[in-house]
N, C-alpha and C positions, 0 to 999 in steps of 0.2 A: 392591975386596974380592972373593974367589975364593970359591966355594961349596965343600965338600966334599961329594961324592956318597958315599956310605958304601952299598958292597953289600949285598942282599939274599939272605940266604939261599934256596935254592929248598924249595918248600913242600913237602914229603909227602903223599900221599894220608891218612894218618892225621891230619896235621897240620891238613888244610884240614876231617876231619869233623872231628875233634877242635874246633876252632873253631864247625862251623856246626851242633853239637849246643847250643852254649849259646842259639841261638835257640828261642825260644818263638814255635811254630805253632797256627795251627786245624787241625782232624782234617775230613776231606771225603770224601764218597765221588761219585766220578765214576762216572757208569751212562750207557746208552747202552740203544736198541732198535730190528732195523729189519732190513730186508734178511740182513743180517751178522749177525744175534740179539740177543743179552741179552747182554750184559758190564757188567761195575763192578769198579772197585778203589778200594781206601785210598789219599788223597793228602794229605801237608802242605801243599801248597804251592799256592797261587792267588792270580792277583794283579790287582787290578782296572786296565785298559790307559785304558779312556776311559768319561764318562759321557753323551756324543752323538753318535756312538748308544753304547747300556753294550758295553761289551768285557771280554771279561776272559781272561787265557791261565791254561793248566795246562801242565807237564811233564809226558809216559811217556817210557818206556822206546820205541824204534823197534818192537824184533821184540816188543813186544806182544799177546794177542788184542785188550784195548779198544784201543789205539790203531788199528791196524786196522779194527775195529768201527767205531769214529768215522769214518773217513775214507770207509768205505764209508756207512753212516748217515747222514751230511752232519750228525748233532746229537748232545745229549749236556746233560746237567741237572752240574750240582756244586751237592752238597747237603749242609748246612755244618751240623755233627754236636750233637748237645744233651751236657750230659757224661752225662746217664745211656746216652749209645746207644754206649758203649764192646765191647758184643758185637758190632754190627753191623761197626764198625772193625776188630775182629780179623776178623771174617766173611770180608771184605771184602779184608785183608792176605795172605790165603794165597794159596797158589798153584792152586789150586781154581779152575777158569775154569764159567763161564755157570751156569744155572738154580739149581745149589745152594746158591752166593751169595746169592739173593733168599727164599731159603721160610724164615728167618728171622727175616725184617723186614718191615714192614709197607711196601707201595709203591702209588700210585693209578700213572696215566699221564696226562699233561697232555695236552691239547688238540692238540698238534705231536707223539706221543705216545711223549714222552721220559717213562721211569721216575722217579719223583718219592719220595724217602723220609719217611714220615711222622712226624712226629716234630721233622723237624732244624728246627732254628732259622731256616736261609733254603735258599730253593732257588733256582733260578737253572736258569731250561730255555734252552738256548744252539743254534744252529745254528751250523753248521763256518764261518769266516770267512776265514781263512787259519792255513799251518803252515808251520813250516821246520824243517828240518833242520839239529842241531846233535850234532857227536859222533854218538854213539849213543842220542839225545834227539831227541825231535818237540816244540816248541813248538806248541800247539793253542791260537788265539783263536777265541774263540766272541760271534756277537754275540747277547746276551740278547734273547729273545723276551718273555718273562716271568719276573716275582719272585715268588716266594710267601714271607712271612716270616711267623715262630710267635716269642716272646717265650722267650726262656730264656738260660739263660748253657751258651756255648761248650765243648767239649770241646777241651781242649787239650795238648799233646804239649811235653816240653825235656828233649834227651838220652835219648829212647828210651823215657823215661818218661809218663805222664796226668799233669797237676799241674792242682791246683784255680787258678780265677780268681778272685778277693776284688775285689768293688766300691768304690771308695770310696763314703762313704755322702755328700760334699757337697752 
């Protein structure tokens, strides 16, 4: 018996966002301080790599200021958003680079002294582990130094939109 291979259409760039908007994400702001300065942006996307030792990677953009910042830095916090900190996310989203980012939101500096935002639900202060080079994308893993976690429920993003998270109650 002979298989039939049946071609694939090739994908569109609208087609492939079109698709990876029906994902529901957490909302995180990456921040960095050091040598290079103060930089943060708005990120969806974090993914935890290992839990011995904790790793965890982010995507930017290559010609960044924080990616840049980070790699000079050598660290960098991803600090994972409460849903009421929805002004900081936009803060955070624009194109507005270093200090005017921050006089908005409340920030300590940890100990390694990565900017820390107050409020989010977890933070996670990271030093540079390795990065690579994809496209016009930096994969940056960070291996966590320190957690700091506060109880709340997530701000979270599907289709360009905030959508509430509902717990079940079991």
């Amino acid at each position: 018996m002979s298989a039939t291979v049946k071609e694939v259409p090739l994908i569109t760039r609208e087609a492939f966002i079109s698709a990876m908007e029906s994902c529901v994400t957490g909302v995180h702001i990456v921040a960095t301080d050091g040598p290079a300065g103060r930089e943060g942006a708005t990120l969806s996307g974090m993914t935890a790599i290992s839990t011995e030792p904790g790793l965890l990677m982010i995507c930017l953009n290559r010609t960044s200021s924080l990616c840049s910042a980070i790699e000079e830095n050598r660290g960098f916090s991803v600090n994972v958003l409460a849903e009421g900190q929805k002004m900081a996310a936009h803060a955070f989203s624009t194109f507005a680079q270093g200090e005017p980012q921050f006089a908005d939101s409340h920030w300590t500096i940890s100990p390694e002294g990565t900017p820390l935002l107050q409020g989010a639900i977890a933070s996670f202060d990271c030093r540079l582990h390795q990065q690579w080079a994809v496209n016009d994308k930096v994969l940056l893993v960070g291996e966590v130094s320190a957690v700091y976690r506060h109880y709340g429920v997530p701000l979270a993003r599907q289709a360009r939109q905030y959508v509430l998270i509902q717990r079940d109650q079991y």
